[in-house]
C-alpha positions, 0 to 999 in steps of 0.5 A: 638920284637918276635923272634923265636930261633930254637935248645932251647934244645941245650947249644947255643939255650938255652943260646940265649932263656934266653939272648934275653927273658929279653926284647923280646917276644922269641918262642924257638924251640927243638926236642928231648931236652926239655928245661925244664929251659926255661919252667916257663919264661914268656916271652918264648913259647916253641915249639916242631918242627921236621925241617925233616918234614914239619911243620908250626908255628902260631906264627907271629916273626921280627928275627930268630936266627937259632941255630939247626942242624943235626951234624954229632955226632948224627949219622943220614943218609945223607937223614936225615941231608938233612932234616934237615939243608937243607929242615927244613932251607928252610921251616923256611925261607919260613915261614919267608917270610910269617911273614915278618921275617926280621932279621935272624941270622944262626949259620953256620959251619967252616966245609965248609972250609974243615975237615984238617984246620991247620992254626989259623986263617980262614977268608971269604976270604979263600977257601970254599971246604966242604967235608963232607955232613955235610959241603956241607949242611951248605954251602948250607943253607948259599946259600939259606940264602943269596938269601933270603936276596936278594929278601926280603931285610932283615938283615942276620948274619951268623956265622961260628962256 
């Protein structure tokens, strides 16, 4: 299986390039952190991609597992996390269509159930009520993911970490 995985530069994208290059073909994306530990295993090819601007990949893939995001720690405008988790998702799922992606995992946020959450446990039956930008964009790459997975008729996950 080929699977392209964004944020490689990133602890989780990083740990999924290594786990799933043992017995697949892995395309690990990255931004600005290079993933230097990832640079010598045979399996990966890694790619530099910017998800705030357009860009295209060459690469045919079966699954994405899409680990990048703008999060609100790095201090980038609205317009700018825009970019990325919402206009850089769409295009990756664009591009998924072309490929015939049919398997794609998005690592989500508990942020779109709000910023004060005190109980211990959330479950998907509580309410959504983002209220950050940060939140509200996750909440909508969520939206645009499973209309995807409607008209395509692909396997998605999404993971609310």
């Amino acid at each position: 299986m080929k699977i392209l995985i964004t944020g490689a530069g990133t602890m989780l994208g990083n740990y999924l390039s290594l786990k799933f290059s043992k017995s697949n073909q892995v395309y690990a994306t990255y931004n600005k952190n290079y993933p230097k530990n990832l640079k010598k295993i045979k399996n990966i090819k890694i790619l530099k991609i910017d998800l705030s601007k357009k860009f295209s990949i060459k690469y045919d893939f079966d699954a994405l597992i899409h680990c990048a995001s703008a999060v609100p720690t790095y201090n980038y405008s609205k317009k700018k996390m825009e970019k990325i988790d919402v206009l850089g998702f769409k295009n990756l799922l664009s591009i998924c269509k072309k490929t015939r992606c049919k398997e794609i995992v998005y690592f989500s946020s508990a942020a779109i159930y709000g910023r004060n959450i005190t109980r211990k446990y959330i479950t998907e039956k509580d309410k959504l009520n983002p209220q950050d930008f940060y939140g509200k964009n996750k909440l909508l790459a969520e939206k645009m993911l499973k209309k995807y997975f409607k008209l395509q008729k692909s396997k998605i996950l999404i993971l609310r970490l």
